[in-house]
C-alpha positions in Angstrom: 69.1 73.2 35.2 69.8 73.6 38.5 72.9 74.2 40.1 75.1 72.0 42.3 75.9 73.3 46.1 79.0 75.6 46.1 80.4 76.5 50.0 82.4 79.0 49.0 79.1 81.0 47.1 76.7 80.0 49.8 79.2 81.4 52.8 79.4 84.5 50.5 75.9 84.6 51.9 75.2 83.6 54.7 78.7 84.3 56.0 77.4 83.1 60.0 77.6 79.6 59.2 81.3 79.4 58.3 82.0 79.4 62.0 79.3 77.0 62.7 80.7 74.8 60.1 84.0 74.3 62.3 82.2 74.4 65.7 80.4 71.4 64.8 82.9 70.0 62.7 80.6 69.8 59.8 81.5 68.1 57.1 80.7 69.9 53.7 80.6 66.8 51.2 77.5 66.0 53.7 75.9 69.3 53.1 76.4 69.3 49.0 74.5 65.7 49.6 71.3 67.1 51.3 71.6 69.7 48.7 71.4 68.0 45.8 69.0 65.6 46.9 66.6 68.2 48.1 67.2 69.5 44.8 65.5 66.2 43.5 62.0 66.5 45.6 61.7 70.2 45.0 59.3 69.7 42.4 57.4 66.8 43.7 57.2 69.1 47.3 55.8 71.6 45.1 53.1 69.7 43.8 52.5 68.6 47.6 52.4 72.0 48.8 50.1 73.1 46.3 47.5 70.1 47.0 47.2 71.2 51.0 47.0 74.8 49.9 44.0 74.3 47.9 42.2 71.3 50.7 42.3 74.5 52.9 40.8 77.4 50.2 37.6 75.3 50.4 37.4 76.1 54.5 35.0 78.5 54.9 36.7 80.2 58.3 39.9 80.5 55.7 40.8 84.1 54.3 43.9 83.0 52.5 46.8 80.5 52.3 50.3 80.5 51.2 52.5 77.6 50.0 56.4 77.5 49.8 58.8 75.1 50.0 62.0 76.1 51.6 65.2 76.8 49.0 67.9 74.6 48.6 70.5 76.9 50.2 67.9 77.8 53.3 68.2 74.7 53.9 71.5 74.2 54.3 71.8 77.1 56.4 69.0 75.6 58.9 70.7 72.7 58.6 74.2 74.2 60.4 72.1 76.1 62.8 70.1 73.6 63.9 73.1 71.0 64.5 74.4 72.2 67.6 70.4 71.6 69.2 70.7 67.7 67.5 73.4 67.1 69.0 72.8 68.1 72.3 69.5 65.8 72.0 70.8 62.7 70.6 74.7 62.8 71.5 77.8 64.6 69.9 78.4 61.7 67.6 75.3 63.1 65.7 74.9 64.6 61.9 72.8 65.5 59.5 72.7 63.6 56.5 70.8 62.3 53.2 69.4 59.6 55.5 67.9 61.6 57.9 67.4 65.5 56.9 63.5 64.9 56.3 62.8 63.5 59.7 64.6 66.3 61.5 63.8 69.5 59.5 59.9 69.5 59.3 58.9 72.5 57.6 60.7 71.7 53.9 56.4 72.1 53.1 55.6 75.3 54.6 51.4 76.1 54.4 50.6 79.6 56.2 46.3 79.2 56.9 45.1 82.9 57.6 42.1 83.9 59.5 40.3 87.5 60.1 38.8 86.6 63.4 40.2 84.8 66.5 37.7 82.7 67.6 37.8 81.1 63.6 41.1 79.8 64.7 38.6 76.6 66.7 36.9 75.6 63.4 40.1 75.8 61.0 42.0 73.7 64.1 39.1 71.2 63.9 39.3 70.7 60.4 43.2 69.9 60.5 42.8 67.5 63.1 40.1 65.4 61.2 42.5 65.9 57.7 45.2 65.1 58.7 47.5 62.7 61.0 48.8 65.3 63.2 51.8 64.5 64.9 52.6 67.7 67.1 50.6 71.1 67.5 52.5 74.1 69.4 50.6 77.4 70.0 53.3 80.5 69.8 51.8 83.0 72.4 53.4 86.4 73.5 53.5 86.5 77.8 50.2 87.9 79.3 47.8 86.2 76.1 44.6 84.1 77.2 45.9 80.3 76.7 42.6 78.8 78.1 41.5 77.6 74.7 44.4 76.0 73.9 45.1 74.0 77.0 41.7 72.9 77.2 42.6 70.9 74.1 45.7 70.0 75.8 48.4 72.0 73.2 51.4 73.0 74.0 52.1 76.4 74.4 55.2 78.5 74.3 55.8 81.9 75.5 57.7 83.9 72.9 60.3 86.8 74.3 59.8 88.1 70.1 56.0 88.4 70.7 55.6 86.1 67.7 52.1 84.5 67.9 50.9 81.8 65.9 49.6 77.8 65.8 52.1 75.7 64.3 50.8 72.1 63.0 53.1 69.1 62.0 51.3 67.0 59.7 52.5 63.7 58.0 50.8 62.0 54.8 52.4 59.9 52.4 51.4 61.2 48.9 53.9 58.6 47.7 55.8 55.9 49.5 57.7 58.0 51.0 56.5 59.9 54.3 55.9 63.6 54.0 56.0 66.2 56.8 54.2 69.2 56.5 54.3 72.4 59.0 51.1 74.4 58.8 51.3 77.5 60.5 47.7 79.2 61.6 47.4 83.0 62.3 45.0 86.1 62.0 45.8 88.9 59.2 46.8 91.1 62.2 49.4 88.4 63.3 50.4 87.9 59.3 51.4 91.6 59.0 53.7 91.4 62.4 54.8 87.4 61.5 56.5 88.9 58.0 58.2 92.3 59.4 59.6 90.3 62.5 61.1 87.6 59.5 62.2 90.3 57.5 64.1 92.0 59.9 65.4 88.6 61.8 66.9 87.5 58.2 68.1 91.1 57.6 70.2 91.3 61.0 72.1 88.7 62.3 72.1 90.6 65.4 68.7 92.4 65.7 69.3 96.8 66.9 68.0 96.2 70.8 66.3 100.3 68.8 64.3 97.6 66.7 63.4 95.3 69.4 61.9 97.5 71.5 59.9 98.9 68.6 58.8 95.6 67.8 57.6 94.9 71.1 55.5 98.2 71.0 54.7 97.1 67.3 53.6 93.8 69.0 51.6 95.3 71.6 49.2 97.3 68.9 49.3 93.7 66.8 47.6 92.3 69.4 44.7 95.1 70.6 43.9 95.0 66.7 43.6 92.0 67.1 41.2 92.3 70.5 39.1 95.1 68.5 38.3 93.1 65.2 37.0 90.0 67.6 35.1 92.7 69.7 33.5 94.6 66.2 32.7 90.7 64.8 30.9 90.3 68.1 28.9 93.0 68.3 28.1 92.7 64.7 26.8 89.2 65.0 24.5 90.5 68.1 23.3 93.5 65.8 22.3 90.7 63.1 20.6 89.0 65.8 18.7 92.0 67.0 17.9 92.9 63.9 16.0 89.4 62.9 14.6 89.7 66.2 13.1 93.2 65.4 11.9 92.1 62.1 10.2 89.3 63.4 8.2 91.3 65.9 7.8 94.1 62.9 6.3 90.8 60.9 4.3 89.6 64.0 2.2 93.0 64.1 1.8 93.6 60.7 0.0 89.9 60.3 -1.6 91.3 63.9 -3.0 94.4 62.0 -4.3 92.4 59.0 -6.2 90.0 61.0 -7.6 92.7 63.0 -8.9 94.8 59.7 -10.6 91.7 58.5 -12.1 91.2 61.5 -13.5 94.7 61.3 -14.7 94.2 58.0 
């Protein structure tokens, strides 16, 4: 059974919020609301998760793919640190409620698509667009990356200070009545391994050690050649295949050369 929402627990936790709470002047019979109505849909946003997950196992560009759907309590914690940006966009007067949670906070379905190679990122983006009703697509970039093939499809792109790279996807499908919205997040393996330390340590610190940053940075920096080196050793091995059908097809050429010429001499 699950539990209801209890401030005094959660801000045991996530001890931040409490002075969000009275910045905002947010009022907590609101949050135990979304709570326990998220509560409801957990199950069903399961299911939901679980059927995109498995649409993108059968893409052949796909290495793997993760599922989650955000906790109760993360919620709520989004929910107070994301109220000070709603309000500045539609007016003070603004708060999050039961009505209006799912609209604003789009990655309650989380999918994580992961790729070896770059250049597979074009064929899984494809496939999304002709899946799905896509409603925004942002590509995460560090300063100094090559965004050519992304405005050439005319995506936004945002420079992250964090070096955090990755394609984020909303999508929005109604599995029941109700709209769903979905945030798929495409990355390589390389860009996986640095996505999940950066989180880790983000969630671990509510001020991140400027000792850690720059070591992420550097971390970053490596990330991204490994990156550069796979796509350049997946290029060079596709031109070796090539060469190498090419040779056999000249090795094949002269041996049917050499038999023609022995029966000739016959």
């Amino acid at each position: 059974m699950k539990k209801s929402f209890n401030i005094e627990e959660f801000l045991l936790k996530y001890p931040h919020a409490k002075e969000k709470i009275k910045e905002y002047n947010i009022n907590i019979n609101s949050l135990k609301e979304i709570y326990e109505d998220f509560v409801k849909y957990e199950l069903s946003y399961e299911n939901h998760a679980n059927f995109i997950a498995n649409i993108f196992r059968s893409v052949d560009s796909v290495h793997s793919v993760k599922s989650r759907v955000k906790k109760p309590e993360r919620l709520i914690e989004k929910i107070i640190r994301k109220t000070g940006d709603r309000k500045e966009k539609y007016g003070d007067d603004f708060e999050f409620s039961v009505d209006n949670y799912k609209n604003e906070i789009n990655d309650l379905i989380g999918i994580r698509v992961i790729h070896i190679f770059k250049d597979q990122w074009q064929a899984i983006h494809e496939f999304i667009m002709k899946t799905w009703k896509v409603i925004e697509v942002t590509a995460n970039v560090r300063e100094g990356d090559n965004t050519k093939p992304f405005e050439e499809l005319n995506i936004e792109v945002r420079s992250r200070i964090s070096g955090y790279r990755s394609v984020h996807y909303l999508v929005e499908f109604y599995p029941i009545n109700e709209k769903v919205i979905a945030e798929i997040q495409v990355r390589t393996i390389f860009e996986e391994g640095y996505g999940e330390i950066d989180h880790t340590l983000r969630y671990s610190h509510h001020e991140i050690p400027e000792i850690l940053k720059s070591n992420l940075l550097l971390f970053n920096r490596i990330v991204g050649s490994a990156d550069e080196m796979a796509s350049l050793i997946n290029d060079l091995s596709k031109e070796w295949g090539n060469k190498e059908k090419e040779y056999i097809k000249v090795i094949e050429a002269q041996r049917k050369e050499i038999e023609e010429l022995k029966k000739i001499n016959k």
